[in-house]
C-alpha positions as CSV (number, residue, x, y, z in Angstrom):
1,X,-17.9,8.3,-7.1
2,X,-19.3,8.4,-3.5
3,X,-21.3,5.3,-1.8
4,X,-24.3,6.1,0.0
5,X,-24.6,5.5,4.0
6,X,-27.5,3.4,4.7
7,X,-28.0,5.0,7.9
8,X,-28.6,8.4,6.6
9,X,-28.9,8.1,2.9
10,X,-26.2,10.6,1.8
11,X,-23.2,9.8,-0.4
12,X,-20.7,10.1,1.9
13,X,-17.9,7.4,1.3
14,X,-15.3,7.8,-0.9
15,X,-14.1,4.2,-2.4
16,X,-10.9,3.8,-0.6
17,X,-13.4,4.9,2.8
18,X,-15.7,2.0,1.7
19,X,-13.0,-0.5,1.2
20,X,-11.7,0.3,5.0
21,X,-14.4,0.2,6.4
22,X,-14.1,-3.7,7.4
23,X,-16.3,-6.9,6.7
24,X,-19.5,-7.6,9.0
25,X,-17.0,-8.9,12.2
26,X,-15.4,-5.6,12.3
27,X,-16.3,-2.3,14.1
28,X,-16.6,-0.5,10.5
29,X,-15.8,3.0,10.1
30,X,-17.9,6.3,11.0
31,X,-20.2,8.2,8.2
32,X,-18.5,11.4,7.8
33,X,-22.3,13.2,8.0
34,X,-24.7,11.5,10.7
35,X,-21.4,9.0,12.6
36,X,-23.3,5.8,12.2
37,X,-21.0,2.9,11.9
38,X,-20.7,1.2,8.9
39,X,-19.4,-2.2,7.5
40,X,-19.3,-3.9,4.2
41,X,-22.1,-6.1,3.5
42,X,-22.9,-10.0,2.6
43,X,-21.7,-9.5,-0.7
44,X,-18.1,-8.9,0.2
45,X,-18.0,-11.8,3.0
46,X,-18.8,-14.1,0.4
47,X,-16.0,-12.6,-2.4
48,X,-13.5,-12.3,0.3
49,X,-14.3,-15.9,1.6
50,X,-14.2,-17.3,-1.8
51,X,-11.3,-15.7,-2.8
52,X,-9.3,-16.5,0.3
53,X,-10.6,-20.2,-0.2
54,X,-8.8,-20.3,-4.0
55,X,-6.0,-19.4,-2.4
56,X,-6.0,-21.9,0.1
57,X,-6.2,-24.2,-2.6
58,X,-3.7,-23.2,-4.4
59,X,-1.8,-23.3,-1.3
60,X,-2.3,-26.4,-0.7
61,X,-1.8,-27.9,-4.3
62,X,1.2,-26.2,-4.4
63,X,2.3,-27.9,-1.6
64,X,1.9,-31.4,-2.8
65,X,3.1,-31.0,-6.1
66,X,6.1,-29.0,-6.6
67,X,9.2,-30.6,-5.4
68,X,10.5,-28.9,-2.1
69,X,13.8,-27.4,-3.9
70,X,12.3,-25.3,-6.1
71,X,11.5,-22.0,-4.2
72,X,10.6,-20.0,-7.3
73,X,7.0,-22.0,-8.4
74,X,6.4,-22.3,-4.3
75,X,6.3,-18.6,-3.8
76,X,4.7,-18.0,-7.3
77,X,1.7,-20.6,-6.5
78,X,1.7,-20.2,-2.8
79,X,2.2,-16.8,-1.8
80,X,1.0,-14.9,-4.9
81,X,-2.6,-16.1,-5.0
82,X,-3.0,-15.2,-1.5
83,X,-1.5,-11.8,-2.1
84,X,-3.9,-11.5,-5.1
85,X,-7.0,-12.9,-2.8
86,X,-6.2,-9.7,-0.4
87,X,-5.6,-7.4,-3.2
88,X,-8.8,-8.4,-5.1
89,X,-11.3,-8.1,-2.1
90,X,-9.8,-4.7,-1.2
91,X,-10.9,-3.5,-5.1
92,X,-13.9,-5.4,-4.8
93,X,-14.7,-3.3,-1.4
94,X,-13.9,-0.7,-3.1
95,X,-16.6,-0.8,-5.6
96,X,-19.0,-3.0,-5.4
97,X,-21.6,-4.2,-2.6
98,X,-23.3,-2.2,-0.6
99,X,-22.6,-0.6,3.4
100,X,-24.5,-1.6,6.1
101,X,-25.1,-0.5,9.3
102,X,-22.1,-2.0,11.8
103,X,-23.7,-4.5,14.2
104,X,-20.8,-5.0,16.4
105,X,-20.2,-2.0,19.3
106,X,-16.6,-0.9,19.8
């Protein structure tokens, strides 16, 4: 399953191109046909923002409630959901949204 450049029009990206290609702050990645630069869209920046924001909150919940001894619940609500935030914007880059043209220059 290729994603289409929105430059050019041609299904050029393969998912794991797409998901590296970087959110709307980054440089993006080249189109393998016409070299355009291209970023993930709107779409991800909001997933990736919520997502990262759960985590967060989990974070910080973890934080206040466990008691500081037990290291075992701290890395399984604090570190995991972060991990999982990362992991599950990276999939969702994969697959979903659309590219757009890369508005930063390198």
């Amino acid at each position: 399953m290729k994603h289409t450049c929105p430059h050019c029009g041609k299904k050029s990206f393969s998912p794991l191109m797409k998901a590296r290609c970087g959110g709307m702050s980054s440089a993006g990645k080249p189109c393998p046909e016409c070299g355009v630069r291209c970023v993930n869209g709107k779409v991800s920046l909001a997933v990736n923002s919520i997502l990262r924001l759960a985590a967060f909150v989990m974070i910080i919940i973890t934080y206040f409630i466990h008691e500081p001894g037990n290291y075992m619940q701290i890395f399984l609500f604090g570190a995991v959901p972060l991990i999982a935030a990362f992991v599950l914007g990276f999939l969702f880059d994969m697959f979903f949204g659309k590219l757009i043209e890369a508005i930063k220059r390198q």
